[in-house]
VEXTOR-170789 format. One record per residue (C-alpha): y, x, z; residue number from 1; residue in one letter. Coordinates in nm, 2 decimals. Example, Ala and Ser with C-alpha at 12.3 -4.5 7.8 and 13.67 -1.06 7.14 Angstrom:
c2 -0.45; c1 1.23; c3 0.78; n 1; res A
c2 -0.11; c1 1.37; c3 0.71; n 2; res S
This chain:
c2 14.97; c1 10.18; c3 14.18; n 1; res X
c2 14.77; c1 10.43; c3 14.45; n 2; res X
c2 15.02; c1 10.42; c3 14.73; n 3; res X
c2 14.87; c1 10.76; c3 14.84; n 4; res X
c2 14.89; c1 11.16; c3 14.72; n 5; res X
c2 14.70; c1 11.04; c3 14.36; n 6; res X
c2 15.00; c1 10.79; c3 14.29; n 7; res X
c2 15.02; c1 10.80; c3 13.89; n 8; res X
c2 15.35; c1 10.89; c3 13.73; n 9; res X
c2 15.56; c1 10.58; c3 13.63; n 10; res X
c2 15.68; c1 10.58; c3 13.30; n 11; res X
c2 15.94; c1 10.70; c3 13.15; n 12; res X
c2 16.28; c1 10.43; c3 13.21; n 13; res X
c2 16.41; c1 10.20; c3 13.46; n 14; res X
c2 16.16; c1 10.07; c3 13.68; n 15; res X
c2 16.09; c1 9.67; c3 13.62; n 16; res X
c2 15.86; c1 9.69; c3 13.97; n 17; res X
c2 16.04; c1 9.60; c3 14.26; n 18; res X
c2 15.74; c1 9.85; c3 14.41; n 19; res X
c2 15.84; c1 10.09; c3 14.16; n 20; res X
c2 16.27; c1 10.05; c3 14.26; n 21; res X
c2 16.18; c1 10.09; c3 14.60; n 22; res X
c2 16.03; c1 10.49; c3 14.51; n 23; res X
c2 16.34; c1 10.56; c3 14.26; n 24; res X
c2 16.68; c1 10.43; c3 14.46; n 25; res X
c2 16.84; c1 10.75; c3 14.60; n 26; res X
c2 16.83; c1 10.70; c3 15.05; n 27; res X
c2 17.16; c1 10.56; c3 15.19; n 28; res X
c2 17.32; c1 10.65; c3 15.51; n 29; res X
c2 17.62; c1 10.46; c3 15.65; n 30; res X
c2 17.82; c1 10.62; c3 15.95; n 31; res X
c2 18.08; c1 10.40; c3 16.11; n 32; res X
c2 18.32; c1 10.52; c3 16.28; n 33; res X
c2 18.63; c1 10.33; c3 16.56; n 34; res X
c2 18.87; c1 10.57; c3 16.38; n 35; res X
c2 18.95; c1 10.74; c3 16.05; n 36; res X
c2 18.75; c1 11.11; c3 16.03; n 37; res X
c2 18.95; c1 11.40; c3 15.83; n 38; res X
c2 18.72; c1 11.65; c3 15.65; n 39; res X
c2 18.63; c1 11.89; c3 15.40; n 40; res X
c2 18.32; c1 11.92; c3 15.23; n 41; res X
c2 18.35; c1 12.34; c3 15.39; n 42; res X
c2 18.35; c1 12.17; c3 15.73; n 43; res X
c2 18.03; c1 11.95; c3 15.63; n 44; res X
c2 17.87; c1 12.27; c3 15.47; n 45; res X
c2 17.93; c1 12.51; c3 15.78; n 46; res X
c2 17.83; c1 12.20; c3 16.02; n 47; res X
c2 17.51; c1 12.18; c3 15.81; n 48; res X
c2 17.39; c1 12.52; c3 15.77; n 49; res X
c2 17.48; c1 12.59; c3 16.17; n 50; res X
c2 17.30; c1 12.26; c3 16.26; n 51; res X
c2 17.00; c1 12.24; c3 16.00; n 52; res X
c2 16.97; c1 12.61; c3 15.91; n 53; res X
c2 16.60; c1 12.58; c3 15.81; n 54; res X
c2 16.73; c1 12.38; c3 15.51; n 55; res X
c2 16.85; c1 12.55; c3 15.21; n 56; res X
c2 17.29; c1 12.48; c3 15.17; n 57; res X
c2 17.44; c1 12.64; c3 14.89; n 58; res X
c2 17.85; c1 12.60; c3 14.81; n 59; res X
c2 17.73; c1 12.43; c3 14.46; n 60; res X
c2 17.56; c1 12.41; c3 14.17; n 61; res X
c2 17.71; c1 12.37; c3 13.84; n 62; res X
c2 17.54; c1 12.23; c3 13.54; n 63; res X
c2 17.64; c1 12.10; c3 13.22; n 64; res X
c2 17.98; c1 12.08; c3 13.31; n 65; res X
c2 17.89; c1 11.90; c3 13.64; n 66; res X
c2 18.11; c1 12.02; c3 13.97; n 67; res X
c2 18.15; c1 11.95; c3 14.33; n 68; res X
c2 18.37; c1 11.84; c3 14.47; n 69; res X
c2 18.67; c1 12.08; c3 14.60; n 70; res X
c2 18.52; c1 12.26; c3 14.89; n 71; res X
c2 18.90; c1 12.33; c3 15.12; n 72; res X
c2 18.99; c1 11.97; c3 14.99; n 73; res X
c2 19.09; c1 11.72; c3 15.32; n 74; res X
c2 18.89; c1 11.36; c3 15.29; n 75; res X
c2 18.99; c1 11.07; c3 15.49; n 76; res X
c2 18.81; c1 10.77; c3 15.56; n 77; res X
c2 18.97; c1 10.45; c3 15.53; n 78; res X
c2 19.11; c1 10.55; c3 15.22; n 79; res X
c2 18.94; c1 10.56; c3 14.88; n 80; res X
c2 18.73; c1 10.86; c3 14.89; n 81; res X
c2 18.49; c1 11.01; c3 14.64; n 82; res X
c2 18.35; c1 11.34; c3 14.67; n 83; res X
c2 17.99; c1 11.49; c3 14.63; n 84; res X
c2 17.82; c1 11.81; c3 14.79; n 85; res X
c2 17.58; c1 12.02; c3 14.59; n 86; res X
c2 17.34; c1 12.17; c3 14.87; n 87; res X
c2 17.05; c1 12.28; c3 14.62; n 88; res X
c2 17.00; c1 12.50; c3 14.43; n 89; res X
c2 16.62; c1 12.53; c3 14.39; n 90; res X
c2 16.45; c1 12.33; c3 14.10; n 91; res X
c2 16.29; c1 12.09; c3 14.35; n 92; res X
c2 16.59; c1 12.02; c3 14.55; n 93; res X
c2 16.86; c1 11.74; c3 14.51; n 94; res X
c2 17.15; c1 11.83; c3 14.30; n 95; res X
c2 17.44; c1 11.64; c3 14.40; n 96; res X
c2 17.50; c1 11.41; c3 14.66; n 97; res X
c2 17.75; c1 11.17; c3 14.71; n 98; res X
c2 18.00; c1 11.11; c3 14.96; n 99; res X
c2 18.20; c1 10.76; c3 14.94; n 100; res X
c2 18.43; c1 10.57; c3 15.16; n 101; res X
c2 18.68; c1 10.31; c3 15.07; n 102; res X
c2 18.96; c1 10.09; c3 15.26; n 103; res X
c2 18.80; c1 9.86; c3 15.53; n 104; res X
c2 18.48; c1 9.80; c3 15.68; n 105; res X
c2 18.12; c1 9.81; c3 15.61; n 106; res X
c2 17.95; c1 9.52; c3 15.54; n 107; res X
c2 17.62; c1 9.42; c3 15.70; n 108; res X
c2 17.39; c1 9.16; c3 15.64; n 109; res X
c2 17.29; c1 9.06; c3 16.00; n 110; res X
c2 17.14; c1 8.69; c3 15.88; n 111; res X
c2 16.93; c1 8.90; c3 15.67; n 112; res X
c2 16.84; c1 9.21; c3 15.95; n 113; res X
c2 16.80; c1 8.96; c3 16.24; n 114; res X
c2 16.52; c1 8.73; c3 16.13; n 115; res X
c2 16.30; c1 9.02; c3 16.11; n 116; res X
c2 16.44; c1 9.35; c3 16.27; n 117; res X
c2 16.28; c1 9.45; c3 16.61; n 118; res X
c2 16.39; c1 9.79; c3 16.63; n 119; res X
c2 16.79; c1 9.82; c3 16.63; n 120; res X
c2 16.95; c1 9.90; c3 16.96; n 121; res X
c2 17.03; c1 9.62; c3 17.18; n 122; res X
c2 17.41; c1 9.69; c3 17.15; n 123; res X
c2 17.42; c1 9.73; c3 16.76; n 124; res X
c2 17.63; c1 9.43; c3 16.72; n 125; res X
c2 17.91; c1 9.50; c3 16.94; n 126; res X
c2 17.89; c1 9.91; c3 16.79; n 127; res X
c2 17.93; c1 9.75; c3 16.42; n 128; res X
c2 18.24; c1 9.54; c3 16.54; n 129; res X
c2 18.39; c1 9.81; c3 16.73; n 130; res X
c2 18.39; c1 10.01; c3 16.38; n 131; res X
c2 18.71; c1 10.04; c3 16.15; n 132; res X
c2 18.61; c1 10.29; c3 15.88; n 133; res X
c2 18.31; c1 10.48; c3 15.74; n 134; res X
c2 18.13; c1 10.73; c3 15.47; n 135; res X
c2 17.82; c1 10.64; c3 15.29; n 136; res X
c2 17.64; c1 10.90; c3 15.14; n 137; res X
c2 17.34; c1 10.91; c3 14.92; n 138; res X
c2 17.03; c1 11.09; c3 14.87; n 139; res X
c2 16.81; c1 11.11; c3 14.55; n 140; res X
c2 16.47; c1 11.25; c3 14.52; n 141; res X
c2 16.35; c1 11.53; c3 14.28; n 142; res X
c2 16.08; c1 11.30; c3 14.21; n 143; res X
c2 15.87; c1 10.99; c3 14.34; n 144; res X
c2 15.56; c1 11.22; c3 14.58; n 145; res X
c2 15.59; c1 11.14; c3 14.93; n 146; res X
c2 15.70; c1 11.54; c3 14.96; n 147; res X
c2 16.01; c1 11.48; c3 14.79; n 148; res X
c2 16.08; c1 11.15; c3 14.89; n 149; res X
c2 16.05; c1 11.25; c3 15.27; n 150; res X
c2 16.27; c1 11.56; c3 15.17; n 151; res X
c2 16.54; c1 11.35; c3 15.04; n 152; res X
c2 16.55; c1 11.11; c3 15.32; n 153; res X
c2 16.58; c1 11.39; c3 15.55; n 154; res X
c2 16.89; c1 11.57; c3 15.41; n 155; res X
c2 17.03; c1 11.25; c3 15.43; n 156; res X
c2 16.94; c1 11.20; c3 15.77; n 157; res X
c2 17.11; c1 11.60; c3 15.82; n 158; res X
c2 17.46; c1 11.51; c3 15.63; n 159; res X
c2 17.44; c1 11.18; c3 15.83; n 160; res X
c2 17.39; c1 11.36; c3 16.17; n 161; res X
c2 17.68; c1 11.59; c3 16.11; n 162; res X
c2 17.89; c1 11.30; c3 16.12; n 163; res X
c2 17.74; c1 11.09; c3 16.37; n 164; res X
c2 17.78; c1 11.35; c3 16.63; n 165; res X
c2 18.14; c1 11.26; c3 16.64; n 166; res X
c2 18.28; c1 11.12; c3 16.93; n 167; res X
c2 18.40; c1 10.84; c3 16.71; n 168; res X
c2 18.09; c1 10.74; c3 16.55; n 169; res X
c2 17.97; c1 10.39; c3 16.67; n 170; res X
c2 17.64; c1 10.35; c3 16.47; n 171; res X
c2 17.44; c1 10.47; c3 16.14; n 172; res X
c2 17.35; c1 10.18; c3 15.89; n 173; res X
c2 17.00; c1 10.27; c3 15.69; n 174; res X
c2 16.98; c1 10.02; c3 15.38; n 175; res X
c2 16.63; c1 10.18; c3 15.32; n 176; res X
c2 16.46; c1 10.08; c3 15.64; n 177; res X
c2 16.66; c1 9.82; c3 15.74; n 178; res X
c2 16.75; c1 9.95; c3 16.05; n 179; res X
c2 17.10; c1 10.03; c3 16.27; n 180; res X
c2 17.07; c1 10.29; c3 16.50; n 181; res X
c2 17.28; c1 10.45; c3 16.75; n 182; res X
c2 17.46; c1 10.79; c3 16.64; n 183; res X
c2 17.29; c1 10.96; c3 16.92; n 184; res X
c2 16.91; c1 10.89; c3 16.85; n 185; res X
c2 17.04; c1 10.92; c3 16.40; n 186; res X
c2 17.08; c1 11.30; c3 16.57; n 187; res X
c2 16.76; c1 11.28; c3 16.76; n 188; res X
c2 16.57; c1 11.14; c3 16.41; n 189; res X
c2 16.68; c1 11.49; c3 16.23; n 190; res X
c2 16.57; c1 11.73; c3 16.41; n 191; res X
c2 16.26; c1 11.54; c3 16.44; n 192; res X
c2 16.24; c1 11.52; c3 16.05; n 193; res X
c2 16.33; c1 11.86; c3 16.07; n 194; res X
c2 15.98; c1 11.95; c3 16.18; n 195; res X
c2 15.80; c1 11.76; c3 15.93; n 196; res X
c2 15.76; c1 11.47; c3 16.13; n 197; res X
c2 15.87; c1 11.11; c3 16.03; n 198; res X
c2 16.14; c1 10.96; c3 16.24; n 199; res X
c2 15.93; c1 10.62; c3 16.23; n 200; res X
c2 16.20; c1 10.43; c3 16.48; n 201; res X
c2 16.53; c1 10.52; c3 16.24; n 202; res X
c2 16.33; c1 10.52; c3 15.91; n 203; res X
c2 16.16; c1 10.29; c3 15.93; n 204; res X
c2 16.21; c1 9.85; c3 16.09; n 205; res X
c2 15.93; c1 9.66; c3 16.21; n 206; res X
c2 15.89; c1 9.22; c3 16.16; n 207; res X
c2 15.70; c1 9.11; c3 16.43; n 208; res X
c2 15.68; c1 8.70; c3 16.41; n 209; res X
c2 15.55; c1 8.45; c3 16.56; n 210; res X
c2 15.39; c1 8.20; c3 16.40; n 211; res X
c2 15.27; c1 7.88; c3 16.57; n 212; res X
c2 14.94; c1 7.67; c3 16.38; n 213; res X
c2 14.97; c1 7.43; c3 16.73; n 214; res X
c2 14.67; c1 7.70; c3 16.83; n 215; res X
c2 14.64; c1 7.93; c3 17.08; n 216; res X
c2 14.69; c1 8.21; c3 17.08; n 217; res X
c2 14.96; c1 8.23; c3 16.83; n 218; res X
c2 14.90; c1 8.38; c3 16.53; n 219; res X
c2 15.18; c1 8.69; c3 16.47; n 220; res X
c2 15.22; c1 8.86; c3 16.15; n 221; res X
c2 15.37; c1 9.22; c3 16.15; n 222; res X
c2 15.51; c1 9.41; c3 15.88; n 223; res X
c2 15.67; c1 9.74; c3 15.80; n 224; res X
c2 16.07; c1 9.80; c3 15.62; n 225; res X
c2 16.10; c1 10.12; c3 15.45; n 226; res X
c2 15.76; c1 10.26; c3 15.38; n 227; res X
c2 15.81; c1 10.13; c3 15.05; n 228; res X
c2 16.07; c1 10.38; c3 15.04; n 229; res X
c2 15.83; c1 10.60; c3 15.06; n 230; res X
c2 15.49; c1 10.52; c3 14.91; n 231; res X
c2 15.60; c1 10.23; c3 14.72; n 232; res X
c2 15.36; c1 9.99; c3 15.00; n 233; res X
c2 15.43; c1 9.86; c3 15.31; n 234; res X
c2 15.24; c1 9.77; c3 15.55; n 235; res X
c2 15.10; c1 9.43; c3 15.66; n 236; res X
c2 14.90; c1 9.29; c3 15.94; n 237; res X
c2 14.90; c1 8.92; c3 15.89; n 238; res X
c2 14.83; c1 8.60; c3 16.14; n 239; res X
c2 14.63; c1 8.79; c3 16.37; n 240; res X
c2 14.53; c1 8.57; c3 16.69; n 241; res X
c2 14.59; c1 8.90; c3 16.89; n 242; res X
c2 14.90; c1 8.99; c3 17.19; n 243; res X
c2 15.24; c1 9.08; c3 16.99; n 244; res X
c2 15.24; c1 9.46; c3 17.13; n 245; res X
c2 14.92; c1 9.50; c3 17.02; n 246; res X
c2 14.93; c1 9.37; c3 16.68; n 247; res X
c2 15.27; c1 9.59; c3 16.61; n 248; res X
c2 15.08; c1 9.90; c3 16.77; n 249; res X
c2 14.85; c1 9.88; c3 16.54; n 250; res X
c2 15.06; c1 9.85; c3 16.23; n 251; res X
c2 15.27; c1 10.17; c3 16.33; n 252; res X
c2 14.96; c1 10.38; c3 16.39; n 253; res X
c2 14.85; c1 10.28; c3 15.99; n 254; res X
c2 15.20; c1 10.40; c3 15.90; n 255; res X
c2 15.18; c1 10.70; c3 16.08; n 256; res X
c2 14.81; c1 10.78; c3 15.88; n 257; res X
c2 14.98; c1 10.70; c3 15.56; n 258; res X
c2 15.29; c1 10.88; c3 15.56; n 259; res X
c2 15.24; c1 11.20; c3 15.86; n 260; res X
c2 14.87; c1 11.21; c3 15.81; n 261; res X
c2 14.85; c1 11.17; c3 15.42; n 262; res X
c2 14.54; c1 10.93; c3 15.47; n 263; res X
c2 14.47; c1 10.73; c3 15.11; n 264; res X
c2 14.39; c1 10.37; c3 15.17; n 265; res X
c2 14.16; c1 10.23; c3 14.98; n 266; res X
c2 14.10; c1 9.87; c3 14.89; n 267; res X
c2 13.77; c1 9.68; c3 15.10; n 268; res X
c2 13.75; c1 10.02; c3 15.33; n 269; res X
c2 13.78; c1 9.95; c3 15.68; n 270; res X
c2 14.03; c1 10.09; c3 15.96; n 271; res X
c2 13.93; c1 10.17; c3 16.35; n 272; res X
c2 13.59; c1 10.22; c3 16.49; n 273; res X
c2 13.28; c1 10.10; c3 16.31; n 274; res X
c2 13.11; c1 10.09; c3 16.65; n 275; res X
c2 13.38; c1 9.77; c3 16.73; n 276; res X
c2 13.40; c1 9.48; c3 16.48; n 277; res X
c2 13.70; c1 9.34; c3 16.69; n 278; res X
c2 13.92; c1 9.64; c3 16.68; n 279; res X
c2 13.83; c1 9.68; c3 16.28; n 280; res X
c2 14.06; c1 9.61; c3 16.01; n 281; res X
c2 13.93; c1 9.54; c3 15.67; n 282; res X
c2 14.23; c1 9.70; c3 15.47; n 283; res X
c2 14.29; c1 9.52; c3 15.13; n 284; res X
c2 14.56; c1 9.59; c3 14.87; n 285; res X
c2 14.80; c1 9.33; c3 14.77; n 286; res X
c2 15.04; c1 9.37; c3 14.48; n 287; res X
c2 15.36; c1 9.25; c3 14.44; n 288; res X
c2 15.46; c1 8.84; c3 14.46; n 289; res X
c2 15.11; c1 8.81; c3 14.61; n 290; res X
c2 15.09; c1 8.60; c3 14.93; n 291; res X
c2 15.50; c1 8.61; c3 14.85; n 292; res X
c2 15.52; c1 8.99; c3 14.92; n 293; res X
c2 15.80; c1 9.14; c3 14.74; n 294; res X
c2 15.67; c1 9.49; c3 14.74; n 295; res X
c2 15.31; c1 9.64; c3 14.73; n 296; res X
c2 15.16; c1 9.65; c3 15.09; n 297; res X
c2 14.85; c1 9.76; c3 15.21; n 298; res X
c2 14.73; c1 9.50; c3 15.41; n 299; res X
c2 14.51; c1 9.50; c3 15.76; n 300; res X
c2 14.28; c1 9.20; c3 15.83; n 301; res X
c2 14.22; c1 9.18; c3 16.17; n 302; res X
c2 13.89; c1 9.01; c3 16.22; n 303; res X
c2 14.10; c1 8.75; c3 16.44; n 304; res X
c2 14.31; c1 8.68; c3 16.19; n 305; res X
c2 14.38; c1 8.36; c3 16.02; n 306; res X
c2 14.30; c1 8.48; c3 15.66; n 307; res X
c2 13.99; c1 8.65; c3 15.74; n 308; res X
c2 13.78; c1 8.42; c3 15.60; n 309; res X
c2 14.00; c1 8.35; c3 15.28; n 310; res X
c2 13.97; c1 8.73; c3 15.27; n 311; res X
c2 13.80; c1 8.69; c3 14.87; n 312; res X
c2 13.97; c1 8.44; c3 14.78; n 313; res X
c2 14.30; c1 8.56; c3 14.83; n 314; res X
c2 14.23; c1 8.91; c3 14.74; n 315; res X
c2 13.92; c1 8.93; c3 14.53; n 316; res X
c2 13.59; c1 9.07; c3 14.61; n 317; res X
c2 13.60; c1 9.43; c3 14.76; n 318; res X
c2 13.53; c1 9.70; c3 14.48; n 319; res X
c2 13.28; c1 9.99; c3 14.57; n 320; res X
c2 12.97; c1 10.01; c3 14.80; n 321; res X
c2 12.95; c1 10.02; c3 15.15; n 322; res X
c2 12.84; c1 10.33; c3 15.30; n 323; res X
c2 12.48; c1 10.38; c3 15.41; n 324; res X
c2 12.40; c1 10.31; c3 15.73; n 325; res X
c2 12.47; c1 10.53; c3 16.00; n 326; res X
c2 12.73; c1 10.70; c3 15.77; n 327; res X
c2 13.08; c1 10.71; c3 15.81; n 328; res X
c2 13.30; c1 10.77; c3 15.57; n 329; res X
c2 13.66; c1 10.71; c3 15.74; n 330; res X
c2 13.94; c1 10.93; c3 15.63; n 331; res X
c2 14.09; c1 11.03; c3 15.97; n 332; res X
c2 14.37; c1 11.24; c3 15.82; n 333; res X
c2 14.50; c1 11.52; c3 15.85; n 334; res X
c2 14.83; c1 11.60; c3 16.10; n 335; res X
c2 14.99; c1 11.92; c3 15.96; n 336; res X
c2 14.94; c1 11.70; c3 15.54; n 337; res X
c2 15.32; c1 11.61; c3 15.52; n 338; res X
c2 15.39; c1 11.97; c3 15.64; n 339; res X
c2 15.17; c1 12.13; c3 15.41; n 340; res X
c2 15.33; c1 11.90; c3 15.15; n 341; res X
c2 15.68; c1 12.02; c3 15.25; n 342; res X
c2 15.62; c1 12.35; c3 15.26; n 343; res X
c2 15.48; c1 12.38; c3 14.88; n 344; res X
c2 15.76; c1 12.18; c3 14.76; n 345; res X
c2 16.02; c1 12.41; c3 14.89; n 346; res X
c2 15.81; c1 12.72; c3 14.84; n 347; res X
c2 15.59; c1 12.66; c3 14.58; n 348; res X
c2 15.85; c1 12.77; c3 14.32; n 349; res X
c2 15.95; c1 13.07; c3 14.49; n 350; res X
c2 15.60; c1 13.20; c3 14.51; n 351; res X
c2 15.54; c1 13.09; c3 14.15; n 352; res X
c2 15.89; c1 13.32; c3 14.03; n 353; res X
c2 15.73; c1 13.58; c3 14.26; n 354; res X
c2 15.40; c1 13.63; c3 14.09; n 355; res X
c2 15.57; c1 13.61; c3 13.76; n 356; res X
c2 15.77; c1 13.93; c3 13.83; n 357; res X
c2 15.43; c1 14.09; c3 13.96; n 358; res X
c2 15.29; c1 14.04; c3 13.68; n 359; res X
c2 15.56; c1 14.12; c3 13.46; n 360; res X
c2 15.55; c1 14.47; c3 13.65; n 361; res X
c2 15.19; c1 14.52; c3 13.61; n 362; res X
């Protein structure tokens, strides 16, 4: 599967791809708060469309019997709580999200999230334990392009902002990229996402490991949680013989090409300057349970790293031709794609309703 803007369509049913799972679960965002938080979805609607206004909040939208949930009703967390906003309204828009809560407190995996997870707050253990209650609300995207995905995960990011701006909030859990993050940059993240722009630091974790061959330097591997959420790929860097900072600076600068500049990777092209073989990375595509991955990645050989020359027999010979000499044929991007992208999904249909009733006036 092309991780990139010609991704095919899966087929119709329940994914069997882990990949494929990652691209069709709905975004979760956990808010915790010290103390039990009394709303109504009005109040999260009003907060919302004074907060976010660029984004389109409508009271509902009822279909085939389907309704929100009472808009004047009071909520309480703590207690068991099951409600759902409907803030579309447009085809290409979510329909119903979810708003959960139930007696107790919200479980977190930190065995899992601490082996790898090198970008939660310093004090994100001591915020979780200070919490007592919390709502979990979920996302799901119109379909599987990086447009919608990145539109779903940011009215997420908006509902979840509402609440974290409460004096009571103590952190925001985000099952998609792995991550905790403090209420106060959760906030920052959407009105970043707001813009376009990918809140890379709340969206998305970073590994960055060590890992000793009684060599020096040590060989670190880095690798991306939550671009899958996005692209179905992470992204890999692996063994590199290269300073930790700068093996993690490059891995964020390939996400940031993938998801904010829409660049397609392509499997046996290269990445970085072609007038430095040190600083270029032979990108290679590696499906799922290969080297032990559990998701697609897209991974970045760095010439100093350890697999470099296993590069074919690990991942086959490179497909294609190289480019004559002298040419270059690198995809730098573009920095306004994922805005481009947003902006025909949300006003692609308008336009198309528009030109229909010009014509039908013609």
């Amino acid at each position: 599967m092309d991780g990139g803007n010609g991704s095919p369509r899966r087929p119709e049913g329940p994914p069997e791809r882990y990949s494929d799972k990652r691209l069709a679960e709905g975004f979760s965002v956990y808010v915790l708060f010290t103390e039990p938080v009394s709303f109504s979805n009005r109040d999260i609607l009003d907060a919302l469309r004074e907060d976010f206004p660029e984004l389109a909040w409508s009271d509902m939208v009822a279909e085939g019997g389907i309704t929100p949930g009472v808009l004047d009703g009071m909520h309480s967390t703590g207690e068991v709580l099951v409600t759902s906003l409907f803030p579309g309204g447009e085809e290409n828009q979510p329909r119903m999200i979810p708003m959960l809560s139930t007696p107790g407190r919200c479980d977190i995996d930190w065995d899992h999230m601490c082996a790898k997870n090198r970008l939660t707050f310093p004090e994100a253990k001591a915020a979780v334990d200070r919490h007592r209650t919390y709502i979990h609300l979920m996302v799901n995207s119109v379909d599987d392009t990086l447009e919608a995905r990145f539109d779903a995960a940011r009215r997420a990011t908006c509902i979840g902002a509402v609440f974290a701006s409460l004096p009571v909030a103590t952190a925001v859990y985000f099952p998609n990229g792995d991550t905790v993050v403090a209420p106060d940059k959760w906030v920052g993240a959407a009105k970043v996402a707001l813009k376009g722009e990918v809140p890379f630091f709340q969206w998305i974790n970073l590994g960055v490991e060590p890992v000793p061959d009684g060599q020096a330097p040590v060989p670190v591997t880095v690798q991306t949680i939550g671009v899958a959420a996005f692209t179905g790929h992470e992204m890999l860097l692996p063994l590199a013989r290269i300073p930790p900072a700068e093996a993690a600076e490059l891995v964020i600068g390939a996400a940031v090409l993938h998801l904010q500049y829409g660049n397609d990777f392509t499997d046996g092209d290269t990445l970085g300057p072609e007038d430095n073989p040190e600083l270029k990375l032979r990108i290679r595509h590696a499906k799922e349970g290969l080297l032990g991955l559990q998701t697609d990645n897209w991974v970045f050989l760095h010439p100093k790293s350890v697999l470099a020359p296993r590069e074919e027999e690990l991942f086959g010979k490179r497909p294609g031709m190289p480019p004559p000499p002298g040419m270059d044929l690198r995809n730098f991007g573009d920095p306004d794609s994922l805005r481009n992208k947003l902006y025909a999904l949300v006003a692609g249909p308008r336009r198309k309703a528009r030109n229909r009733s010009r014509r039908k006036g013609r």
